[in-house]
C-alpha positions in Angstrom: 3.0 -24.4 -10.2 4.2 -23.6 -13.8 2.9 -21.0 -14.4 4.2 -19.5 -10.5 8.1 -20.4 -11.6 7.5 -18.5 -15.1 6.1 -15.3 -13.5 8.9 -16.0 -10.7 11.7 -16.2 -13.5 10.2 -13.1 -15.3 11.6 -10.7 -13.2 15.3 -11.5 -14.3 17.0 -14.1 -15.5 20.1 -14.0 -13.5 17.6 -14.4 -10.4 17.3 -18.0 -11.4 20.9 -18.8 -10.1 20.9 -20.1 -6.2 24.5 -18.2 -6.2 22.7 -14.6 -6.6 25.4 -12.2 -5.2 24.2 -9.9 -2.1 25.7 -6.5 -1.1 25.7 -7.6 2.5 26.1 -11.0 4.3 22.6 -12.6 4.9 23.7 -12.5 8.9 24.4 -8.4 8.6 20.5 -8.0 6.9 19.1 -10.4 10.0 21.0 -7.7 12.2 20.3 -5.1 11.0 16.3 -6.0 10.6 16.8 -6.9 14.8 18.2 -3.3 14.8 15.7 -1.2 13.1 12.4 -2.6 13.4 11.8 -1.7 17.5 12.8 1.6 15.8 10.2 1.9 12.8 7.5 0.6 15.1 8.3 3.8 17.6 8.9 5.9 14.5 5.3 5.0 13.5 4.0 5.5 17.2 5.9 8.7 17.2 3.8 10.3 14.4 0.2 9.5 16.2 -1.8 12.0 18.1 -2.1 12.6 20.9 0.8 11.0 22.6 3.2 10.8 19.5 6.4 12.1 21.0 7.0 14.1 17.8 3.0 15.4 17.1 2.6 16.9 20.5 -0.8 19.3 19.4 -2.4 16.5 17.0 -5.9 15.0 18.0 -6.0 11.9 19.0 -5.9 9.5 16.7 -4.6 11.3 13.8 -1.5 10.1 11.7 0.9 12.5 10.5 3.4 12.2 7.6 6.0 13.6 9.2 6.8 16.0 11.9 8.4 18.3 9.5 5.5 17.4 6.7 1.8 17.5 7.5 -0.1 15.5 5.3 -3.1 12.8 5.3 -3.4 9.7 7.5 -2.9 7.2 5.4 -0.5 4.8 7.7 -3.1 3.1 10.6 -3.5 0.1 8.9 0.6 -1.2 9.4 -0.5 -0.4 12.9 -4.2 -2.5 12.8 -2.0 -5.2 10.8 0.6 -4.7 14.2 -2.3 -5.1 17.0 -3.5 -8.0 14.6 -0.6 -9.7 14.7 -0.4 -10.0 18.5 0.7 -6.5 20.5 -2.8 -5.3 22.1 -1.7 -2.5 23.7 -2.0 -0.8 20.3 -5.6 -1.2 20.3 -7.0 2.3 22.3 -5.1 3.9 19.6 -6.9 2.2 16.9 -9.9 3.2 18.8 -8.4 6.8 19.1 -8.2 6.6 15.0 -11.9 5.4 14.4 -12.9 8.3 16.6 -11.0 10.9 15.0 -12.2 9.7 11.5 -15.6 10.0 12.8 -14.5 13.5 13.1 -12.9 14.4 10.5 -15.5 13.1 7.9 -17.7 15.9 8.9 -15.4 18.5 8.0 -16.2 20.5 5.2 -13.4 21.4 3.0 -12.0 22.3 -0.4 -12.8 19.2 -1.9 -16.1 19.1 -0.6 -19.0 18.4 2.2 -20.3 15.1 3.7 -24.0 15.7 2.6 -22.9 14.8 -1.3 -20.0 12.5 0.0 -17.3 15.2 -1.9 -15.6 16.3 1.0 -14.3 12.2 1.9 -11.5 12.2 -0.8 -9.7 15.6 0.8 -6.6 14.5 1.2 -4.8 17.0 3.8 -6.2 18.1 7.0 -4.0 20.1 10.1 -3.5 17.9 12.7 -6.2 19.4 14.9 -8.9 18.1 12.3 -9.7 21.8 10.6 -9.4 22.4 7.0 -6.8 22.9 5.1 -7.3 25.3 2.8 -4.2 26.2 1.1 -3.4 25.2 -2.6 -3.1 21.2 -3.2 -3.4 17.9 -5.2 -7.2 17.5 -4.8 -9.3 15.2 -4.7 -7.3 12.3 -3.9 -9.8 9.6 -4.4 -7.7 6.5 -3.1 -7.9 8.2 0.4 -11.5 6.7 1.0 -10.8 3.1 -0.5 -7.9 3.3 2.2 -9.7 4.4 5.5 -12.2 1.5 5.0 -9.9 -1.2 4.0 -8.0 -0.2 7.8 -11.0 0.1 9.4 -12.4 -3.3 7.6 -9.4 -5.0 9.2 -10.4 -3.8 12.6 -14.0 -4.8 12.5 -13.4 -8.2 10.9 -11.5 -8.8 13.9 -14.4 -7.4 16.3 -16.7 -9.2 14.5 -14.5 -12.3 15.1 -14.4 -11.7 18.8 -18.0 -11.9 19.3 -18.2 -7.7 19.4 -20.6 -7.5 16.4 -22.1 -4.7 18.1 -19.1 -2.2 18.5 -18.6 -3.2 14.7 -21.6 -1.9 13.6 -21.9 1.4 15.5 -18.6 2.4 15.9 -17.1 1.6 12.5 -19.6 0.5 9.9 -21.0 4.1 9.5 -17.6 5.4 9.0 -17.1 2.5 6.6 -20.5 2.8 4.7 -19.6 6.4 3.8 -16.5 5.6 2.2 -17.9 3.1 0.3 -20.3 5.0 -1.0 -18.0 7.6 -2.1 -16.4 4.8 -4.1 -19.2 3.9 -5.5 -20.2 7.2 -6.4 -16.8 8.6 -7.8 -15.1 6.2 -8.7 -14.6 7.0 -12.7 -14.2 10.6 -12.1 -10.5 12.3 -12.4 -8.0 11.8 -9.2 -4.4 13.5 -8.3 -2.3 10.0 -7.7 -0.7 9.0 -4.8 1.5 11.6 -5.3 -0.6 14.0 -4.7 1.1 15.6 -8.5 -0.6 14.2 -11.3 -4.7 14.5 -12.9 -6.6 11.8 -14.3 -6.9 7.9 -13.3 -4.4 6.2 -11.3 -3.8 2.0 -11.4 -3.0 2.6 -7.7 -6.2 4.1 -6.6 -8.6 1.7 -9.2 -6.9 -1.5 -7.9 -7.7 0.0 -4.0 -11.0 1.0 -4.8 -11.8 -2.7 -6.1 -10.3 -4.3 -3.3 -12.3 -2.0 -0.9 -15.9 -2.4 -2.5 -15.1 -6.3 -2.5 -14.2 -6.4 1.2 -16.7 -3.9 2.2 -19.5 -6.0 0.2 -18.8 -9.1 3.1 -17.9 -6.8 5.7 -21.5 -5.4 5.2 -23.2 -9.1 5.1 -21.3 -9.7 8.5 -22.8 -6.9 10.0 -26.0 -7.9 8.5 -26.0 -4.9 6.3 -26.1 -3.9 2.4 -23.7 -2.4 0.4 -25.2 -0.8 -2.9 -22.1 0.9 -3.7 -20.3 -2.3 -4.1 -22.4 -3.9 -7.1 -19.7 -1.3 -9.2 -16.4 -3.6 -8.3 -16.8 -5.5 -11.2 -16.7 -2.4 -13.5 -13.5 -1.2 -11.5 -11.8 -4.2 -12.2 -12.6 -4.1 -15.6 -11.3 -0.7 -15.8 -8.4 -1.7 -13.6 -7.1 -3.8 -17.3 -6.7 -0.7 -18.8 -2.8 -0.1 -17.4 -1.7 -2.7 -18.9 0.1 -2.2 -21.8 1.8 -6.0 -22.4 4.8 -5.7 -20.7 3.9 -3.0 -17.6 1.7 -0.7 -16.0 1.0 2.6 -17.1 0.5 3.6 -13.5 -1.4 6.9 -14.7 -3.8 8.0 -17.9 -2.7 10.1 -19.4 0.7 9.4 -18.8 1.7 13.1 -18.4 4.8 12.3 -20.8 6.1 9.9 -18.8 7.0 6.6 -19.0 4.1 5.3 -17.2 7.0 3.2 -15.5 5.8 4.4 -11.8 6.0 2.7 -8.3 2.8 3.4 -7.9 2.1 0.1 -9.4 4.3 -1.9 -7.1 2.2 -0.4 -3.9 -0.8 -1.0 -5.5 -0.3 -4.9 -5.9 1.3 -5.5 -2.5 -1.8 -3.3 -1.0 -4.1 -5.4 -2.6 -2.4 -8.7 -1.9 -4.5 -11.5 -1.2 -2.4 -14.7 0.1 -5.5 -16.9 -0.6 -5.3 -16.1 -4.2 -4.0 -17.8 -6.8 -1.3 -15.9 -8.9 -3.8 -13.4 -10.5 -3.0 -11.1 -13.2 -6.6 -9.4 -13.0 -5.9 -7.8 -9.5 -2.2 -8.3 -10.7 -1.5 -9.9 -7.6 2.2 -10.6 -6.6 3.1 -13.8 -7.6 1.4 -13.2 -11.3 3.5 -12.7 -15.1 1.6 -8.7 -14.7 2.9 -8.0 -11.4 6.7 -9.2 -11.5 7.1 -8.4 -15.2 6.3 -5.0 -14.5 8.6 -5.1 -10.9 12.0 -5.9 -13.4 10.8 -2.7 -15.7 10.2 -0.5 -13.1 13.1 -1.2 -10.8 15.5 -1.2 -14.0 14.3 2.3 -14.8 16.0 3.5 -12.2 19.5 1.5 -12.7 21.7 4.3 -15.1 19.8 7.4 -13.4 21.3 7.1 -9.8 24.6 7.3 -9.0 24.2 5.1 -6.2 22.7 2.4 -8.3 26.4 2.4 -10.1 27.3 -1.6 -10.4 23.9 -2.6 -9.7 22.7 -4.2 -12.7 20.0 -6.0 -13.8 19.1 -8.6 -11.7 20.3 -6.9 -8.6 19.0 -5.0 -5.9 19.0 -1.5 -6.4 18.0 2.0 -5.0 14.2 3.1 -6.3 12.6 6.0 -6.7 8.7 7.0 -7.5 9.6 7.4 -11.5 12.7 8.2 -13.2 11.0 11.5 -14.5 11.0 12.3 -10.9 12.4 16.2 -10.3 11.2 16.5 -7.0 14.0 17.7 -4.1 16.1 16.7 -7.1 14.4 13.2 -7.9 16.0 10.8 -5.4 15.3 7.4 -4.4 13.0 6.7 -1.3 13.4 4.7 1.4 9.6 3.7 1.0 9.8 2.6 -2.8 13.2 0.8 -2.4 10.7 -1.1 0.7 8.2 -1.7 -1.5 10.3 -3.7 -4.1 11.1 -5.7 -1.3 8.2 -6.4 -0.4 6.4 -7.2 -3.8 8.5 -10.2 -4.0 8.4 -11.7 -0.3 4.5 -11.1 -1.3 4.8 -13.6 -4.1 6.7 -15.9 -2.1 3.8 -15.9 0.5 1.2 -17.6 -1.6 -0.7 -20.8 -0.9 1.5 -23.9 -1.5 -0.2 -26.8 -3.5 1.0 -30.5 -3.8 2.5 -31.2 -7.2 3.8 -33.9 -9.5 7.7 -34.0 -9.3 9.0 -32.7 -12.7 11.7 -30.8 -14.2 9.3 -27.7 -13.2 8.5 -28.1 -9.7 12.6 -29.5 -9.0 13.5 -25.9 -9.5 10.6 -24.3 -6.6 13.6 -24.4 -4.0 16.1 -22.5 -6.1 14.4 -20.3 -7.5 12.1 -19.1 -4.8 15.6 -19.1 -2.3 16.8 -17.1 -5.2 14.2 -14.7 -5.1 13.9 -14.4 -1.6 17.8 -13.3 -2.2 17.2 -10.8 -4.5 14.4 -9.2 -1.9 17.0 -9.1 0.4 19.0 -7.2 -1.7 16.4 -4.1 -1.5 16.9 -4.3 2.6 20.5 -4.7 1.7 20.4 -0.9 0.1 18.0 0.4 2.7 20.8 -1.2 5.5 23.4 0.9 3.3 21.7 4.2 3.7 20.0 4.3 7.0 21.8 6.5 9.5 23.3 4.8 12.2 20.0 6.3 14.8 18.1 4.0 12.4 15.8 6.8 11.4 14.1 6.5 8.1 13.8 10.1 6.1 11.5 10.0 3.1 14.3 9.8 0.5 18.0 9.2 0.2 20.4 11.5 -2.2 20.9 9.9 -6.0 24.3 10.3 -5.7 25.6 10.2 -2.2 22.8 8.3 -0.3 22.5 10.8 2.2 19.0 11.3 3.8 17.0 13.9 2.8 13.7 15.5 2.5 11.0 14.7 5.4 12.4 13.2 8.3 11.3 10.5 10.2 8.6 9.9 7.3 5.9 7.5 8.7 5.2 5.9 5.5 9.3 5.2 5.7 8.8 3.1 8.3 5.3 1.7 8.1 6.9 0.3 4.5 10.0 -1.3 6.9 7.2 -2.8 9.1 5.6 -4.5 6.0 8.0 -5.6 4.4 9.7 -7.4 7.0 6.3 -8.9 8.1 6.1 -10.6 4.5 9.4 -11.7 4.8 8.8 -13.5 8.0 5.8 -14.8 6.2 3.0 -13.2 8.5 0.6 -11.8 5.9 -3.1 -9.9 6.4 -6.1 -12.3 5.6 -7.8 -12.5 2.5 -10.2 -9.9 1.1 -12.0 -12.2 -1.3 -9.8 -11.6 -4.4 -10.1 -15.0 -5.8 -14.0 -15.0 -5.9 -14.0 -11.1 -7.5 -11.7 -11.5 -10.1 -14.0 -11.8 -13.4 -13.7 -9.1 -15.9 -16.6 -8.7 -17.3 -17.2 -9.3 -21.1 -17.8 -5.2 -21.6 -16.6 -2.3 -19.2 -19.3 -0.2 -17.9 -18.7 3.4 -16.2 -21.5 2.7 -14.3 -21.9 4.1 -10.6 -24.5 4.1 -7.7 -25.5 7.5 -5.9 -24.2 7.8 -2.6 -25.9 8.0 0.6 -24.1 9.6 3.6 -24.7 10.4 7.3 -22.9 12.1 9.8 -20.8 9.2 12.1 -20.4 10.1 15.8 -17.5 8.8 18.2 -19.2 6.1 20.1 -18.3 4.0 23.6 -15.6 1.5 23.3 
């Protein structure tokens, strides 16, 4: 518990203070998260072939960044995490995914082929599952990590339903490619998230970990192996490597930035593990790492945005990717601003303990009502600059908040849909963090050679 209310009160002092001021009344965020989120959830639906009312042409299945913007699918699981959580009649569209990944993993294309594994890190693909072949950030070697985490989700929860079967042929050969890629490539250079930057990335190490950890018991379930996983220790030890005392370098080299990146904020909620303790090996949200590095990254963008203007430290504010940002003019985005949002209703989420009373544990309420406050105050700016249709663009302007950019971005609103899921305290089940988290005594760059086959689309 003490050490939870120090990592809690390292974010900022003033968030300590049970009177932390809000740009908006506590009732007009409730509103307004009534408002919007039957719109995200058919913004999401919006963007998915083949029904997607704004994707009419995409293959079923497939998840596109933005009607204006074609880029990977990286989105299904906020929609697994959805069916999950209790709406079924998402679940022939999960189906409609696994089948289209089955697909697409057999495509060869500039980043490579299926017989060597290569071709699984492409990150961009037209929506009718061809190549791409145009100029681009490649390879983007989260994108693998991702697909089987979402697809882990869903066959966990067949698994759990007595449907072992479907589990094993339907998903578990998409999933045992991926995690052989990881396996295989995992200490080789990436493009980041961003899809801008070459060499390692904190986000894509911390979701490779969490994948070969999840995949490993995914495999036993199934009763299968998982030779690729035997690496995850070595990726966690290299995963220590970010930190620099205070923050996360998000990327090596640094590219002469910062390193002050938001990268690092999606990269612990995506790998949050509400049966964990407050880690700061996986850097989970609750631990010193995590929030420490959530003040210096969301301060960074304080004096740089004129929309952040009387929004100092220790309140909410607008958030970009990285102050260095030049991109359509380097603006906040909607997505980022989410995702600071979400990093502390994450910590707030953890497993509560019975303690002795003491000076310490007197102060949980306030503090934690505190920083549930100052969460807020991130919906509070996302409130400010949402149109009044409620759709959510990819960014909003530095100086006018105006939308801009992609429109209706999926990631926009899949980042609404988490974040106000942590809030109401549903979170995803745990992925083992708490029995993988030993960094071992020497890092190794060791990997295990792949082994790939072609997947098929099998019965449902």
């Amino acid at each position: 518990m003490r050490n939870f209310l120090i990592s809690l009160n390292a974010i900022a002092g003033a968030v300590a203070s049970p009177s932390f001021p809000l740009y908006k009344r506590q009732s007009d965020i409730n509103a307004f998260i009534e408002k919007e989120t039957p719109i995200a959830k058919q913004g999401l639906l919006n963007n998915i072939g083949a029904d997607g009312e704004l994707v009419k042409g995409a293959s079923s299945g497939i998840v596109v960044a933005s009607p204006s913007k074609n880029d990977p699918d990286c989105f299904m699981e906020e929609v697994i995490e959805q069916f999950l959580g209790g709406d079924t009649s998402l679940e022939s569209l999960i189906q409609g995914y696994v089948d289209s990944q089955a697909k697409q993993q057999a495509v060869s294309n500039p980043s490579g082929s299926l017989p060597d594994g290569s071709g699984l890190a492409e990150p961009k693909f037209y929506v009718n599952i061809t190549a791409f072949t145009g100029s681009w950030g490649r390879p983007q070697r989260d994108g693998p990590a991702l697909r089987a985490s979402a697809l882990i989700a869903y066959g966990n929860h067949l698994v759990a339903n007595n449907k072992k079967t479907l589990a094993k042929n339907n998903i578990w050969p998409i999933v045992q490619n991926d995690l052989s890629y990881v396996g295989q490539y995992w200490n080789q250079s990436t493009f980041d998230l961003w899809e801008e930057v070459q060499g390692t990335s904190f986000f894509t190490t911390a979701v490779q970990h969490k994948a070969l950890v999840e995949g490993d018991a995914f495999a036993t379930a199934l009763g299968e192996t998982c030779d690729a996983c035997s690496v995850a220790p070595h990726i966690l030890c290299h995963l220590q490597d970010y930190w620099n005392g205070s923050a996360v370098l998000s990327n090596i080299p640094t590219n002469g930035r910062s390193g002050l990146d938001t990268n690092s904020l999606l990269a612990s909620i995506h790998t949050f593990d509400p049966a964990a303790a407050c880690d700061d090996t996986t850097f989970q949200p609750c631990s010193s790492r995590a929030l420490s590095n959530h003040k210096l990254v969301v301060d960074s963008f304080r004096s740089i945005y004129s929309v952040n203007k009387g929004r100092e430290a220790g309140k909410a504010a607008a958030v970009g990717r990285y102050s260095e940002d030049t991109y359509q003019g380097g603006n906040p985005w909607y997505l980022t601003t989410l995702a600071a949002a979400e990093l502390l209703y994450d910590a707030l989420n953890v497993t509560i303990g019975t303690y002795a009373k003491s000076s310490s544990s007197s102060g949980y309420q306030p503090l934690t009502s505190s920083v549930k406050a100052y969460a807020d105050g991130f919906i509070s700016v996302i409130q400010e600059y949402t149109p009044s249709n409620g759709g959510l663009a990819e960014q909003f302007n530095r100086d006018n908040g105006s939308p801009g950019s992609a429109a209706d971005l999926t990631w926009s609103y899949a980042a609404f849909l988490s974040a106000v899921a942590r809030r109401t305290g549903s979170v995803p089940a745990s992925w083992g963090s708490s029995t993988a988290n030993a960094v071992p005594s020497q890092c190794s760059g060791a990997t295990v050679s792949g082994s790939y086959t072609t997947p098929t689309a099998g019965s449902w």
